[in-house]
C-alpha positions as CSV (number, residue, x, y, z in Angstrom):
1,X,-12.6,1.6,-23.4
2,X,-13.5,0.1,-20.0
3,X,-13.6,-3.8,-19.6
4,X,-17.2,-4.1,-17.9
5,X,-15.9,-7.3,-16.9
6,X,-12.8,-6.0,-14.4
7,X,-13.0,-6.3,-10.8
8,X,-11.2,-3.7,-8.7
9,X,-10.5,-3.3,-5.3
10,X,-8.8,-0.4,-3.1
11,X,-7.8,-2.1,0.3
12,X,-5.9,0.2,3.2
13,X,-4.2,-1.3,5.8
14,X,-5.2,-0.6,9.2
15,X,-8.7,-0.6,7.9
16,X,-9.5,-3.2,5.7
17,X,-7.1,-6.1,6.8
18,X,-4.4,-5.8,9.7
19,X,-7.0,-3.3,11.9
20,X,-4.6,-5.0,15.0
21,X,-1.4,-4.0,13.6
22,X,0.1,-0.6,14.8
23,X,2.6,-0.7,11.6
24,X,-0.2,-1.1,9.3
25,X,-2.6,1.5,11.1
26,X,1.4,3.8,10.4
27,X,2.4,3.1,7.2
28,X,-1.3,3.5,5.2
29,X,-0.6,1.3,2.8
30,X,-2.8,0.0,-0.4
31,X,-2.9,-3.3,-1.4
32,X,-5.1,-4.0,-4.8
33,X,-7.1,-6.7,-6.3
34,X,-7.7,-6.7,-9.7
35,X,-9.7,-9.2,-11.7
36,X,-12.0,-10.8,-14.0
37,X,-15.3,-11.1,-13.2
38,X,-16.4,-14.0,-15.3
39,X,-13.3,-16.4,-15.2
40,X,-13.0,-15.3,-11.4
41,X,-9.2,-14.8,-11.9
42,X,-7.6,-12.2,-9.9
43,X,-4.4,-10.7,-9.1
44,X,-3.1,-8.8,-6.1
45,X,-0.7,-5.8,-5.9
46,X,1.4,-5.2,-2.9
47,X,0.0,-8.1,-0.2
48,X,1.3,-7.4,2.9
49,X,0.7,-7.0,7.2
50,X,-2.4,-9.4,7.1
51,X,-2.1,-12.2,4.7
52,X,-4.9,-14.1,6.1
53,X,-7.6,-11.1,6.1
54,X,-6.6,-10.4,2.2
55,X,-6.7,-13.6,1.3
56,X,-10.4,-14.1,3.0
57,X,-11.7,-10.9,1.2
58,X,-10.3,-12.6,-1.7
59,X,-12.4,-15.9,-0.7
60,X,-15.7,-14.1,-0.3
61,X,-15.7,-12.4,-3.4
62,X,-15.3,-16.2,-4.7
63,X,-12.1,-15.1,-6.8
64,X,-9.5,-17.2,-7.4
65,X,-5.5,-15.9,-6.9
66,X,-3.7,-16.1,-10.2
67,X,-1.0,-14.1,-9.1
68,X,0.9,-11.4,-7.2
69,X,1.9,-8.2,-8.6
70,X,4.9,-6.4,-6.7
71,X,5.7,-2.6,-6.9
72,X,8.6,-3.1,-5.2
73,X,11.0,-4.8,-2.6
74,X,10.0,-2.9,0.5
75,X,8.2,-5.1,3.5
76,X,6.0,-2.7,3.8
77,X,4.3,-3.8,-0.4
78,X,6.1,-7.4,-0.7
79,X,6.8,-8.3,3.5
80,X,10.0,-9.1,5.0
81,X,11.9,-7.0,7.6
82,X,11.0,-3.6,8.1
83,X,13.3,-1.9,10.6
84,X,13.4,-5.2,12.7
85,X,10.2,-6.0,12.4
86,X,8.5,-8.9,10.2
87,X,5.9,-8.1,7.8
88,X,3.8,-10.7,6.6
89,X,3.7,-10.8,2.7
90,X,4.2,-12.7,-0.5
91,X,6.0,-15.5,1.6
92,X,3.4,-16.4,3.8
93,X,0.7,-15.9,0.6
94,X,2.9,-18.8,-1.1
95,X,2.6,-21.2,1.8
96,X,-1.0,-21.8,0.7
97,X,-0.9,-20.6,-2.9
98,X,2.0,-21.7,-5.3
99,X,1.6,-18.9,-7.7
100,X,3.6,-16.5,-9.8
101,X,5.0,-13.2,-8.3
102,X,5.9,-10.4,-11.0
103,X,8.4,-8.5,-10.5
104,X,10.9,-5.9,-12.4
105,X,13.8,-8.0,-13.4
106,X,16.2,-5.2,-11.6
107,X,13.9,-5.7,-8.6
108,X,14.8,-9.7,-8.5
109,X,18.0,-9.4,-5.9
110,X,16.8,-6.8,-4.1
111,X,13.1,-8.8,-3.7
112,X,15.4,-12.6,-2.5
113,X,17.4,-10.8,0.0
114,X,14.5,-8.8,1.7
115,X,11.4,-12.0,1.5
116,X,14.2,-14.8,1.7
117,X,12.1,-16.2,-1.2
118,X,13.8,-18.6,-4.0
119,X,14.7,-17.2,-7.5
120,X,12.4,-20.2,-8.8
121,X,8.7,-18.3,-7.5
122,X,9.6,-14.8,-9.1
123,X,8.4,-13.9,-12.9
124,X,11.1,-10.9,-13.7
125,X,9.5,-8.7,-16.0
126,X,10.8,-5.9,-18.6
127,X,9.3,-2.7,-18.9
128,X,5.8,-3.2,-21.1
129,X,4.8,-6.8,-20.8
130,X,1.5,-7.6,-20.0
131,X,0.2,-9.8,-17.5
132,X,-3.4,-11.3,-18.7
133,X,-5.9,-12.7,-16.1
134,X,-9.0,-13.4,-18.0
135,X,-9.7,-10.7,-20.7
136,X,-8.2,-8.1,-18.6
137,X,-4.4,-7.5,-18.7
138,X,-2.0,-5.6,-17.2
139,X,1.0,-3.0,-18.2
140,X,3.9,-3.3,-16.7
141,X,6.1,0.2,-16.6
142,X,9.5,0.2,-15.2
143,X,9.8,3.4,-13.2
144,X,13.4,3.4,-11.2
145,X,14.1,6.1,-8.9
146,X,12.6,4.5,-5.6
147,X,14.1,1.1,-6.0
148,X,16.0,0.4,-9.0
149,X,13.3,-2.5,-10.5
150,X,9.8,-0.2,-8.9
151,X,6.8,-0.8,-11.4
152,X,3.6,0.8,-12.0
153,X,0.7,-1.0,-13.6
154,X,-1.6,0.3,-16.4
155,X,-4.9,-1.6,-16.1
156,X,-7.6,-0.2,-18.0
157,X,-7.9,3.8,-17.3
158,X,-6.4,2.8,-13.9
159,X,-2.2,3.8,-12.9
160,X,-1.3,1.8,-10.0
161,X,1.9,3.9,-8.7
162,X,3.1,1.8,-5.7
163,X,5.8,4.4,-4.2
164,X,7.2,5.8,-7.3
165,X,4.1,8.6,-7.4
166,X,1.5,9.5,-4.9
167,X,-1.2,12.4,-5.6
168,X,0.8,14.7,-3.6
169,X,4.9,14.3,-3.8
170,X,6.4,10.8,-5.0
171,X,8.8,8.0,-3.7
172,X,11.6,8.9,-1.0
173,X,15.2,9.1,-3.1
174,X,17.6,8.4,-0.2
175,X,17.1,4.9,0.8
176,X,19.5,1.7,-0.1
177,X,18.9,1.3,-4.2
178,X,17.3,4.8,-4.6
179,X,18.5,7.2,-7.2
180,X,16.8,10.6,-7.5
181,X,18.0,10.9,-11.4
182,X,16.0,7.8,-12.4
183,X,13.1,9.0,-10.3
184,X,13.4,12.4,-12.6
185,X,13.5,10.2,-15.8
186,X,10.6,7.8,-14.6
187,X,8.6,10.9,-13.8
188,X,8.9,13.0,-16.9
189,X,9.6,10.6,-19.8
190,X,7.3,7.9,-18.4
191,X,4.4,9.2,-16.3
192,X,3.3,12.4,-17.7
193,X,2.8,10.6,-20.6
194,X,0.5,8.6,-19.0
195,X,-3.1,9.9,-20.5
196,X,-4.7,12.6,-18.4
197,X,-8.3,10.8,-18.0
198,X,-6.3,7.7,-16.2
199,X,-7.2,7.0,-12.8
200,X,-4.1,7.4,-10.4
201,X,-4.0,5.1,-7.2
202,X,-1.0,5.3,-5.5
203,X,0.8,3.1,-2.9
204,X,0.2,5.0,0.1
205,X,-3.1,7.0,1.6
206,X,-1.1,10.1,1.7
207,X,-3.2,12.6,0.6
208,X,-7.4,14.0,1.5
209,X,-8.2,11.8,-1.2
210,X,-7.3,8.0,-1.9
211,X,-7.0,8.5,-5.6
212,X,-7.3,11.1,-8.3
213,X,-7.5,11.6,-12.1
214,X,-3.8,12.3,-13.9
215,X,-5.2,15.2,-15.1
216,X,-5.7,17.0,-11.6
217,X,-2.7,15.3,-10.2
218,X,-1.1,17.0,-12.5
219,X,-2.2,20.4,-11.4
220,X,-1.3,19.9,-7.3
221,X,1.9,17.2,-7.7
222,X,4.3,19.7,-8.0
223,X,6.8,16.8,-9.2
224,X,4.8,16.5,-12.1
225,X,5.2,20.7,-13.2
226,X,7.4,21.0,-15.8
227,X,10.8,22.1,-14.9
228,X,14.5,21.7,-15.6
229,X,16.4,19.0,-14.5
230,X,18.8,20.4,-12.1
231,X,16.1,22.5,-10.4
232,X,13.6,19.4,-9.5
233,X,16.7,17.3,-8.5
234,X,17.4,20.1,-6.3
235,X,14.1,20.8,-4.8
236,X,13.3,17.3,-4.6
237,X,16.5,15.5,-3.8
């Protein structure tokens, strides 16, 4: 049942914060804000390019930041280097507020060698704990294959994919940490579980369409069509 009290947000890069940044206007990414809209607590997924436009839109709203949700380690959801370029992110977000960043505990090495950040900011996570802000609460899913701690958040009828699924295709397999097996297990023993009247927004706008139900993702993702092992690692290694 829906919380009438969540608060959900779909920002893109490019557009909604960071219009000035070429890598932002590239990459299309989504950052999230989820919250509560009587306590006024509120989370954000994936912060990065323009920390000081999120953090206004945050501001207006009147919301206050409770803590940062991260996907995964790339610069391009958490900042840090990307190809010799700095991204703004989670490091510049804690230079004004000191609060928690979640994280897959598999994720935690990967996240201090990319942001530069200390051990002492990150909460590491296992698969299926739940982050509360206000009544609402978050599921954490650990879905290896992009990076070995990536993590998807159930909130409400809403899948938050970062990289690990998009509506069309998922998560690159052949980048430092990837591991196309683990992307097959995450896929079929994790997210096609996932109910088909569940929202899916992904980390990327890479499709017509900035999010879709599971249940027609399901009918154009051809990583989610049901087929043997050694074929999808094939086709989509």
């Amino acid at each position: 049942m829906n919380n009438n009290r969540l608060y959900f947000q779909q920002w893109l890069s490019g557009v909604d914060f960071g219009s000035n940044n070429q890598i932002a206007k590239q990459m299309r990414n989504f950052t999230y804000a989820v919250g509560d809209t009587e306590t006024r607590e509120l989370l954000l997924i994936d912060p990065a390019y323009d920390v000081t436009s999120i953090l206004d839109m945050v501001n207006m709203e009147n919301y206050q930041l409770s803590g940062i949700l991260i996907t995964h380690y790339h610069a391009d959801h958490a900042g840090g280097s990307l190809m010799g370029i700095e991204i703004e992110g989670i490091r510049e977000i804690l230079q004004s507020n000191q609060v928690p960043i979640h994280i897959n505990k598999e994720e935690l090495n990967w996240m201090k060698r990319s942001t530069g950040i200390d051990e002492s900011y990150f909460a590491s996570h296992e698969s299926g704990d739940k982050i509360k802000f206000g009544t609402i609460e978050a599921t954490l899913i650990h879905t290896p294959g992009h990076t070995p701690g990536s993590q998807c958040f159930l909130i409400e009828d809403m899948l938050v994919s970062g990289d690990t699924l998009f509506l069309e295709g998922c998560g690159r397999t052949d980048l430092p940490g990837s591991d196309p097996e683990k992307m097959y297990e995450s896929i079929t023993t994790k997210l096609t579980k996932i109910s088909d009247s569940v929202t899916l927004y992904p980390g990327h706008f890479y499709s017509d369409v900035p999010f879709e139900s599971i249940a027609v993702t399901k009918e154009k993702n051809p990583v989610l069509q049901t087929m043997p092992k050694d074929q999808w690692l094939n086709f989509f290694t």
